[in-house]
C-alpha positions in Angstrom: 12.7 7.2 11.3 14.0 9.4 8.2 13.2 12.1 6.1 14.2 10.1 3.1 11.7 8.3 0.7 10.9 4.9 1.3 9.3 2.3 -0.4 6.4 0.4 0.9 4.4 -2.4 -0.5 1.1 -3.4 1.2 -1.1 -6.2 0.2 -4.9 -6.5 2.0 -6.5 -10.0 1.5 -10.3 -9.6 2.7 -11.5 -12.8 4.2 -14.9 -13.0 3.7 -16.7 -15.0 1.1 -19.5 -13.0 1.0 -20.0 -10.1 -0.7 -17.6 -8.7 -3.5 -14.0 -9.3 -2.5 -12.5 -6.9 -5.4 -15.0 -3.8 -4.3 -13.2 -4.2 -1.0 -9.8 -4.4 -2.1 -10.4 -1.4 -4.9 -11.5 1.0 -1.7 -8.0 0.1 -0.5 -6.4 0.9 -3.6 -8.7 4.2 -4.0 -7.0 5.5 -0.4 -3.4 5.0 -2.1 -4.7 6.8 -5.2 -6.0 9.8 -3.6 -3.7 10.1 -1.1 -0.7 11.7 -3.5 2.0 9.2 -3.0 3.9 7.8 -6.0 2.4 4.3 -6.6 2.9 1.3 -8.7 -0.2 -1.0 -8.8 0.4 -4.9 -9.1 -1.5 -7.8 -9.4 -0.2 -9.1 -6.0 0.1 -5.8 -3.9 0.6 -1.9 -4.2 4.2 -0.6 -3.7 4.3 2.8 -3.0 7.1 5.4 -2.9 7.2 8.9 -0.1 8.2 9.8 3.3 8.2 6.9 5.9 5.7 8.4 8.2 3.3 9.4 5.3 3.4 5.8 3.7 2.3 4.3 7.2 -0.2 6.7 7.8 -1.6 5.3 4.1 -1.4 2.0 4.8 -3.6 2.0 7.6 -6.1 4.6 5.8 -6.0 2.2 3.1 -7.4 -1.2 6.2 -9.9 1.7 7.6 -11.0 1.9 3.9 -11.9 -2.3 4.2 -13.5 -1.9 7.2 -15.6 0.8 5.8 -16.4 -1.4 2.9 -17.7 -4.1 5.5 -14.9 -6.3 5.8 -14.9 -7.5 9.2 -11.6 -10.3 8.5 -8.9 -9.8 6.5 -4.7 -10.3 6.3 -2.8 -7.3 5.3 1.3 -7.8 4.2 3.5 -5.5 4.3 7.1 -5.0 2.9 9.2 -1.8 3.0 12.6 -1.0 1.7 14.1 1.4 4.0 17.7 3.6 3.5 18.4 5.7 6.1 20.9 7.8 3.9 19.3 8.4 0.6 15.9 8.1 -1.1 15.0 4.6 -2.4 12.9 5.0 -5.3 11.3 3.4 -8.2 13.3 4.4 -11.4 16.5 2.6 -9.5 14.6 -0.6 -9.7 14.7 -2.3 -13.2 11.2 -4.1 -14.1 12.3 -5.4 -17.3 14.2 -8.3 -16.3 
């Protein structure tokens, strides 16, 4: 789609009430951890920051890590911020306000 960096923000919701929902969701976050991508944990989702096809490939790592976990039903949300003409990235967004 474009060889610039993107941002993408993923949020995975297991539900199941059995078992420990934050185990599940912290194999998730362990995918976007390893996988070298600039990240921004949250409390209500993950944003990262790379290369559109790499961040997709990610994302779904990150649901083959819930169903590895045991998770068997969850909801995953996804936003992305997309340019096609220049990298969007993190310092350009102000978090202090």
């Amino acid at each position: 789609m474009t060889d610039k960096d993107i941002q993408l923000a993923i949020q995975v919701v297991p539900l199941e009430r059995d078992g420990d929902t934050y185990q599940k969701i912290d194999a998730a976050i362990d995918v976007i951890q390893r996988s070298g991508v600039q990240y921004m944990i949250t409390p209500m989702e993950t944003v990262m920051q790379g290369p559109y096809e790499k961040l997709q490939e990610v994302a779904r790592d990150a649901q083959e890590a819930l169903v590895a976990a045991g998770c068997k039903e969850f909801l995953v949300n996804i936003k992305m911020h997309v340019r096609l003409d220049e990298h969007v990235t993190m310092e350009e967004k102000r978090l202090d306000r």
